[in-house]
TORTOR-270082 format. One line per 3 residues: number of its first residue (from 1); their letters; for each residue x, y, z of C-alpha. Coordinates in pm, whole numbers, plus 32768, in hexadecimal, padded with zeros to 4 digits. Layout:
TORTOR-270082
NUM) a) X Y Z | ...
end
This chain:
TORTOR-270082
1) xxx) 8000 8000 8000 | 8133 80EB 7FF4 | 80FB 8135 817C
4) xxx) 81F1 811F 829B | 81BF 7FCB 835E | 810C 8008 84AA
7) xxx) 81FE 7F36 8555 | 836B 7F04 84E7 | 8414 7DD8 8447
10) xxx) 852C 7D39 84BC | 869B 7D72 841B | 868C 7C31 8359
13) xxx) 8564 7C80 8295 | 85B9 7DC3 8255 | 86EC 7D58 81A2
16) xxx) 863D 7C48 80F3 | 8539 7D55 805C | 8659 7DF2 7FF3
19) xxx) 8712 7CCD 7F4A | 85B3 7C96 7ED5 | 85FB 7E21 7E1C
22) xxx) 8764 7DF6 7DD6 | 8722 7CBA 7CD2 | 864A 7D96 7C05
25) xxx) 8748 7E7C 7BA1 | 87EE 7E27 7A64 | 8961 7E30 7AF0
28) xxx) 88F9 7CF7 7BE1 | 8884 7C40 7AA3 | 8986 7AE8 7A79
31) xxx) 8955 7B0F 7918 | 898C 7C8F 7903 | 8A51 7D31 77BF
34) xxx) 8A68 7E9A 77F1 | 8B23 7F69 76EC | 8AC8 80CC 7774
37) xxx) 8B87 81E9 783C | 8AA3 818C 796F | 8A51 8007 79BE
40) xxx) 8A8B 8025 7B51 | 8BB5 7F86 7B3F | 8C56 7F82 7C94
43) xxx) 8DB3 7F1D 7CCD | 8D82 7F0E 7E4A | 8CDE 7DD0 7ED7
46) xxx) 8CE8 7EC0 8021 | 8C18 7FB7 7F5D | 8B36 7EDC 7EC5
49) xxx) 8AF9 7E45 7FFD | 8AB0 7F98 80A4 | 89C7 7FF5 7FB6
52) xxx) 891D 7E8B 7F98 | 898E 7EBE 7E3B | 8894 7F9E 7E02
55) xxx) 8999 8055 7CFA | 88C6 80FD 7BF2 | 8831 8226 7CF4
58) xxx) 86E4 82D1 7CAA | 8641 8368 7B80 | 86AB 83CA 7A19
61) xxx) 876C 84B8 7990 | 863C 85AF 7978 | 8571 8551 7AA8
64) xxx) 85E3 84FC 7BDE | 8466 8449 7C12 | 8482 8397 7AB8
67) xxx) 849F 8210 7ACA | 85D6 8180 7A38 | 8594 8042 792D
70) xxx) 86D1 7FBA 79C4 | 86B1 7FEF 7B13 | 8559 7F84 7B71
73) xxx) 85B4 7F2A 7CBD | 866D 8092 7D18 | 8539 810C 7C92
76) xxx) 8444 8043 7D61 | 8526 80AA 7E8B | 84ED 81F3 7E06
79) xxx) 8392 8214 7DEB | 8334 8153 7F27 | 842D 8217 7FFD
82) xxx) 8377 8384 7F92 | 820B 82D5 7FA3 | 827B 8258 813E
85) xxx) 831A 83B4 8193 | 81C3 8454 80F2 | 8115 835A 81D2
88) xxx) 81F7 83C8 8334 | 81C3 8538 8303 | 805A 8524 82C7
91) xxx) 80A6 8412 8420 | 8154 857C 84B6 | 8007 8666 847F
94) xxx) 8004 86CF 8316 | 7ED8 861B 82C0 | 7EB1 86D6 817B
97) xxx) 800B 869D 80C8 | 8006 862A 7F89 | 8130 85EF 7F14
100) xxx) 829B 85E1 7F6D | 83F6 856C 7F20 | 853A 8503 7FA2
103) xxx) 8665 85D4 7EE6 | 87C3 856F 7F38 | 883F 86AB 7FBB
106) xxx) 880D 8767 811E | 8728 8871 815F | 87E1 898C 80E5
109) xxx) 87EE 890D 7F7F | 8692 889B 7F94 | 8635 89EA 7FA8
112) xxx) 86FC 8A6F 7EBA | 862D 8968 7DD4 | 84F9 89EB 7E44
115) xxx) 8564 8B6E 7DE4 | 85F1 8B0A 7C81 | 84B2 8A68 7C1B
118) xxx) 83E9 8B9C 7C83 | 84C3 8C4A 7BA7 | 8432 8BC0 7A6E
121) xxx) 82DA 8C2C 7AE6 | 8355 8DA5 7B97 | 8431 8E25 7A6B
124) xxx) 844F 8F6E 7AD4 | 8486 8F0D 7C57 | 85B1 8F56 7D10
127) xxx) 8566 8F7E 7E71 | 8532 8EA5 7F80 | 8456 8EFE 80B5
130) xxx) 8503 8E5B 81FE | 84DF 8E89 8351 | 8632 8E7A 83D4
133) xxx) 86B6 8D27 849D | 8818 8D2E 84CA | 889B 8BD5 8416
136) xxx) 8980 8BCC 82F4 | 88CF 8AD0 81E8 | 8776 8B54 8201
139) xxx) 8824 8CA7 819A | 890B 8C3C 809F | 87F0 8B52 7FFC
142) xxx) 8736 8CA3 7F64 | 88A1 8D47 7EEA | 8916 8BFE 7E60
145) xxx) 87C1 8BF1 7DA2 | 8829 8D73 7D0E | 8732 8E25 7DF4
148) xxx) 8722 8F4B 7EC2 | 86D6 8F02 8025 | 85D2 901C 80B5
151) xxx) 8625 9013 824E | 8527 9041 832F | 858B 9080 84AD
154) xxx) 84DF 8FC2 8591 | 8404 9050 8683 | 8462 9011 8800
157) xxx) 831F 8FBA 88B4 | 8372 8F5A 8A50 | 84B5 8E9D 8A36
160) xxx) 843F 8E1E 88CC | 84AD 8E7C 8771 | 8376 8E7E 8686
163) xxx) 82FF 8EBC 854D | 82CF 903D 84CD | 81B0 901B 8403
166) xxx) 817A 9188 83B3 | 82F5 91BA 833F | 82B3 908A 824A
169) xxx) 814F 911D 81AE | 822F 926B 819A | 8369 91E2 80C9
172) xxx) 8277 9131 7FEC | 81B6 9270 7F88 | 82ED 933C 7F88
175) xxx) 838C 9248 7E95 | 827E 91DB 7DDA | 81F0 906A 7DE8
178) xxx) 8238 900A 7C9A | 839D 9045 7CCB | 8392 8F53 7DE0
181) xxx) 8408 8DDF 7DC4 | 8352 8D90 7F0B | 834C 8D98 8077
184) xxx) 8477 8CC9 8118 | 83F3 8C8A 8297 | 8466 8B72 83AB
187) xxx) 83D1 8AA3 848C | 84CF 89D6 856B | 85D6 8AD8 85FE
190) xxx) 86BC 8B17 872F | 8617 8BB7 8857 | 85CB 8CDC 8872
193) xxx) 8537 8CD8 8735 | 841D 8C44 86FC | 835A 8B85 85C9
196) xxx) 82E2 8CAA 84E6 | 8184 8D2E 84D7 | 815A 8C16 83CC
199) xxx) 7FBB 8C3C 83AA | 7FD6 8DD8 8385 | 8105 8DC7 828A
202) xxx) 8031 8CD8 81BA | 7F17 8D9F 81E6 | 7FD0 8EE2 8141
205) xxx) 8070 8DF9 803C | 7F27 8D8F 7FCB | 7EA6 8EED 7FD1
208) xxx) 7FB5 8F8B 7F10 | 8002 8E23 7E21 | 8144 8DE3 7E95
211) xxx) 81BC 8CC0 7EB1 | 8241 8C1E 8049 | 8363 8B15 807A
214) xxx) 8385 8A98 81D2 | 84CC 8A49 8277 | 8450 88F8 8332
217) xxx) 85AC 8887 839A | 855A 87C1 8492 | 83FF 8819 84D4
220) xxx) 8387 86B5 84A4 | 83BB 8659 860C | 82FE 877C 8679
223) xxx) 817B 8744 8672 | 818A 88CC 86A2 | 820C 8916 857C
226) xxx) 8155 8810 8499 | 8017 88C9 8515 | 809C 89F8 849E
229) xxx) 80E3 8971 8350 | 7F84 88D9 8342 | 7ED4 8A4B 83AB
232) xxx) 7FA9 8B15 82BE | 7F41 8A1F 819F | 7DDC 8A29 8210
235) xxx) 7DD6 8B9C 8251 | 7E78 8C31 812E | 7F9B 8BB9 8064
238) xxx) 80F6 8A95 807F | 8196 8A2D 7F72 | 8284 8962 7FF8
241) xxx) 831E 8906 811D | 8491 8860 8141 | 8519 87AB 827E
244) xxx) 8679 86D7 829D | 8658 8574 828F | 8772 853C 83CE
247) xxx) 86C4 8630 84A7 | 8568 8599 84C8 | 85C2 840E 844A
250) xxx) 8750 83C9 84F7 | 87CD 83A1 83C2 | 892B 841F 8321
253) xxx) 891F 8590 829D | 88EF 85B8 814A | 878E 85AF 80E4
256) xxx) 8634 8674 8128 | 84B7 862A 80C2 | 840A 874A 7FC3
259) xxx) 8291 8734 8031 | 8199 87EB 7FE8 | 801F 881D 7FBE
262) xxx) 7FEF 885A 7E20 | 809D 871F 7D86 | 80B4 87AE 7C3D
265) xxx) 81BE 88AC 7CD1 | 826A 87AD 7D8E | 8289 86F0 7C5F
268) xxx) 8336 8800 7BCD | 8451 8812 7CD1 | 848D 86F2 7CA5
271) xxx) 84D0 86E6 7AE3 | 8596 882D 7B7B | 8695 875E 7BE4
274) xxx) 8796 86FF 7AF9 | 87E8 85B7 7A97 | 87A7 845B 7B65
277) xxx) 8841 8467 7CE6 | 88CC 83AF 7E03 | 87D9 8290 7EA7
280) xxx) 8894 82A0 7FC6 | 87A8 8377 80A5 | 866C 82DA 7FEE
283) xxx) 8705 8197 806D | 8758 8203 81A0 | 8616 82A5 8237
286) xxx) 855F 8176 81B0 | 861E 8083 827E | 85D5 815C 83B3
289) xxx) 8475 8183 8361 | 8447 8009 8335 | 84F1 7FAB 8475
292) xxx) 83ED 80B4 8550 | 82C8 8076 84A4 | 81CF 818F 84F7
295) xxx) 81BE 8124 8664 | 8346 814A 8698 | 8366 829B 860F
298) xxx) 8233 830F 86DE | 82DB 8271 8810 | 8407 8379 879B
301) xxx) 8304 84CB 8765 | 8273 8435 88D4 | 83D5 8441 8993
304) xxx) 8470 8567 88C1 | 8332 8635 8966 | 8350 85A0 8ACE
307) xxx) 84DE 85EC 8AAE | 849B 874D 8A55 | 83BF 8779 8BA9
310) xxx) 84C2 86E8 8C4F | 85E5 87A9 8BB4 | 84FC 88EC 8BFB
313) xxx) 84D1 88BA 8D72 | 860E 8847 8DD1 | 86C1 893E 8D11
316) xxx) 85DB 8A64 8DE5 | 866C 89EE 8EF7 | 87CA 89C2 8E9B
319) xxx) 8796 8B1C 8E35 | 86F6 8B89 8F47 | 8843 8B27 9018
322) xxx) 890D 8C17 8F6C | 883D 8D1D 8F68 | 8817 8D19 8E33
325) xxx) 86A1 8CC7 8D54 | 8610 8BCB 8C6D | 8587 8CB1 8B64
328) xxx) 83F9 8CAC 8B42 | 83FE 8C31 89C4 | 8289 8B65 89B9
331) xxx) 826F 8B77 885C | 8396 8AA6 8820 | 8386 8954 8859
334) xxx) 84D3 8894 87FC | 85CE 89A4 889A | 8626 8A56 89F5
337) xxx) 86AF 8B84 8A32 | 8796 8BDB 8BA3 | 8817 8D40 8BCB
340) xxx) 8999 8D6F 8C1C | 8981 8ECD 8C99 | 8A6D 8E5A 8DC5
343) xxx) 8B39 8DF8 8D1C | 8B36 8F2B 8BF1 | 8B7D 9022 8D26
346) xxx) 8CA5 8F5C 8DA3 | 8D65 8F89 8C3D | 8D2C 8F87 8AA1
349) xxx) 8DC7 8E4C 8AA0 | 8D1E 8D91 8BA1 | 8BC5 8D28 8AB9
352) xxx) 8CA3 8C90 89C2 | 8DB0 8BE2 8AAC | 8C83 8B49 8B2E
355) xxx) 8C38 8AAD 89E0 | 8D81 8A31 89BD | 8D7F 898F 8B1D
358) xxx) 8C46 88CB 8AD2 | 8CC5 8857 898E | 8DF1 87D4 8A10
361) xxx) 8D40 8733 8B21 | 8C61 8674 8A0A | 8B42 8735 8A01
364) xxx) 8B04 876E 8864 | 89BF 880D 87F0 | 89F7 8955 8913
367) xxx) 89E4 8A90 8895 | 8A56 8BC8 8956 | 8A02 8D05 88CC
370) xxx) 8AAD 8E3A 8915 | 8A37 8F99 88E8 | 8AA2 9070 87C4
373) xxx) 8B53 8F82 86E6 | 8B5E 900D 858B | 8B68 8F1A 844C
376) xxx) 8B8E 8F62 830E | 8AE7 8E42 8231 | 8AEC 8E75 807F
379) xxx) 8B21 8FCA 80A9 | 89FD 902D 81A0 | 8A4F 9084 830B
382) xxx) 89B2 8FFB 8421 | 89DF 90BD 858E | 8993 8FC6 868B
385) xxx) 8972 8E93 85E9 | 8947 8D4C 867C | 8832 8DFE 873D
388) xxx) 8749 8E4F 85F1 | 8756 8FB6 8659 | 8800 90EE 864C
391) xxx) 8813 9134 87F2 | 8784 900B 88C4 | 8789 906E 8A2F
394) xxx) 8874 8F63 8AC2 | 895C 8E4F 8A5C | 88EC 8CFB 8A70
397) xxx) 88EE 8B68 8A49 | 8832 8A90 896D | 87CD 892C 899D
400) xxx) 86E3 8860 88C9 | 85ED 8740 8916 | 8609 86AA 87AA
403) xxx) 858E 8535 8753 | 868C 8436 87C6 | 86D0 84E3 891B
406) xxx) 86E5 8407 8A82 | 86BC 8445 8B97 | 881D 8413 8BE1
409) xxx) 8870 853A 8AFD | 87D5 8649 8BA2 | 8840 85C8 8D01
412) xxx) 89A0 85B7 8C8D | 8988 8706 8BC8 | 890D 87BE 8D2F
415) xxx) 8A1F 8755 8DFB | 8B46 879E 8D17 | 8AA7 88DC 8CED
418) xxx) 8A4A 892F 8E4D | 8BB8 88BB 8EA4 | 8C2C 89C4 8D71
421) xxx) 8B50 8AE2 8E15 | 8BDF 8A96 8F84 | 8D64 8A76 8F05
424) xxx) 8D0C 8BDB 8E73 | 8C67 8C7E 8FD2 | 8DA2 8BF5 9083
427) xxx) 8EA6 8C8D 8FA8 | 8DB8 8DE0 8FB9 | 8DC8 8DBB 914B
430) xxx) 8F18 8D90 914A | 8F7B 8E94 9072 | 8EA3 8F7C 912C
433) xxx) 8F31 8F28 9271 | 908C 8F93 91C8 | 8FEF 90E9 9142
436) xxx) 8F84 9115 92C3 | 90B6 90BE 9355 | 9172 9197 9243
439) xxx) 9077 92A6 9293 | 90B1 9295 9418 | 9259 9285 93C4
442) xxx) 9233 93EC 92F6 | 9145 947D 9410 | 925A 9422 9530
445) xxx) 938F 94AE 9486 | 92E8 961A 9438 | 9280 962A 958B
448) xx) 93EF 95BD 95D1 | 9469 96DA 94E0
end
């Protein structure tokens, strides 16, 4: 039926089905002559092996969803790997997806797909509404594509950063809709930013007939941010949505789905891309989707979304110890937010020492975000960046719930960092005992004099 199994199958059958695959392509064929540039030879038993000798990779030289004569089993692999991922998003809370497709490349390049295709239907376009989130690919995904990124500040709402809807309607009329590509927004981000106004921006897209991309990264996990997919395309208007394949399935980087709710469109992303591809990450999130089943990976969304409730309240109180505050960020639900100010006041370089502590203790996936860091990304300038504005009100730590996560993790992460924080109030009581004592020397030898 092309859906994900409700309950997984064991290793053994999975590589059966896919020895099953693997003798369909014409490579694997005993009596096989091939006299072309490309028969999937493979010199490596290692690599054939790795692969399942699945050589031949998907699609056709002008369609990356086009069967291949020769490679009927890459093809199957192909077709039923897109038709389960359309299955497990719909599984996530997009009930009204239509279509989608898994392109060997990460996020960034997916998008930059997605803008090139508008292209041929927005001739005269050259902008590209986004509401700013400080990380590199998203950015570099609209210059790479030969577009003109149109920044929109965020708008700082409590302790979160949010979407300034008014500043967006404004740049469009100023510019001009039809010189527009689209709007460019986000849902999964760092704390304090939050998921974009996704159901308002689609509203004014529809209103003005531009066209949206979302930035799903790894929004999959998030039954948050589905939702907000599902509104904006009920609302007013998505055209497609992109999230990475190793972020929401555990997989190895290098591929992301292309879903969306018109399939005509998606279609057309996907003849965009040139020539046939890599079945590597088609491969790859099939095997993990086959050993879940549906139950497994809702298991996963279940514990990812009891570990960030757990992450949240124990970090308040870590916090809480060191005077410092978890940041009040309810609109995001995959990352955390804990202010440094302490530790700002005690020196510039403390907030990033920090970061370099926790690393070398192990922790990966930490961010710590000083204030007024300037970057200078293709040209454009960013003051403050890593906090997705221009003057955030205090340094601070980010920490993630994402799927995969244990307990273990989190309870880990807390006490290297709480031992971090305390090696840093020690060293600031000691040196302030010395300023004292310095203080008191100077005092006694002008009365002396």
């Amino acid at each position: 039926k092309g859906k994900c199994p409700e309950e997984g199958w064991d290793e053994s059958t999975i590589e059966l089905f896919l020895h099953e695959l693997a003798i369909m392509d014409s490579n694997n064929f005993l009596g096989n002559c091939g006299v072309g540039e490309r028969e999937g030879r493979v010199v490596s038993g290692l690599v054939a092996r790795r692969h399942y000798r699945l050589i031949h990779g998907i699609g056709r030289s002008g369609d990356i969803s086009a069967v291949q004569p020769k490679a009927a089993g890459s093809s199957l692999l192909n077709k039923l790997t897109n038709s389960v991922v359309l299955d497990v998003i719909k599984l996530a809370g997009l009930r009204t997806v239509t279509s989608c497709f898994v392109v060997p490349m990460a996020t960034g390049m997916s998008l930059t797909l997605c803008f090139l295709t508008l292209r041929h239907k927005r001739p005269k376009a050259k902008y590209i509404i986004w509401p700013r989130i400080d990380q590199k690919s998203c950015f570099k995904s609209m210059i790479t594509a030969g577009f003109e990124p149109v920044v929109i500040e965020n708008v700082l709402e409590g302790d979160e950063l949010r979407t300034d809807l008014e500043a967006v309607e404004a740049k469009i009329k100023a510019l001009g809709a039809e010189n527009i590509l689209c709007v460019h927004s986000t849902t999964s981000c760092f704390a304090p930013r939050v998921p974009d106004r996704l159901e308002e921006l689609s509203v004014i897209c529809a209103t003005y007939d531009i066209p949206h991309i979302v930035n799903n990264a790894y929004g999959v996990q998030s039954s948050k941010c589905m939702h907000l997919i599902q509104q904006g395309a009920r609302v007013g208007r998505i055209d497609a949505f992109v999230q990475s394949l190793d972020k929401n399935f555990m997989v190895p980087v290098g591929g992301a789905i292309i879903a969306g709710f018109n399939e005509s469109f998606i279609q057309e992303i996907s003849k965009m891309y040139p020539g046939r591809a890599s079945a590597s990450p088609s491969l790859d999130v099939l095997i993990t989707l086959l050993s879940l089943g549906t139950s497994g990976y809702k298991k996963l969304l279940k514990e990812r979304k009891e570990m960030f409730s757990y992450l949240s309240s124990e970090l308040k109180k870590l916090a809480d110890n060191h005077n410092e505050r978890l940041l009040d960020t309810p609109h995001n639900p995959i990352s955390l937010a804990m202010s440094l100010k302490t530790l700002d006041e005690t020196s510039d370089a403390a907030v990033t020492q920090l970061g370099s502590m926790l690393f070398t203790r192990q922790v990966s996936g930490a961010r710590v975000v000083p204030c007024g860091s300037v970057q200078t990304v293709n040209n454009y300038t960013f003051k403050g960046f890593m906090s997705h504005a221009n003057d955030y009100p205090c340094a601070y730590l980010n920490a993630a719930s994402a799927i995969g996560i244990k307990k273990q993790d989190v309870d880990v992460f807390l006490k290297r960092l709480d031992k971090c924080l305390k090696t840093f109030r020690k060293e600031a009581k000691q040196e302030k005992s010395i300023n004292e004592i310095s203080d008191a020397n100077t005092a006694t030898e002008q009365l002396e004099e």
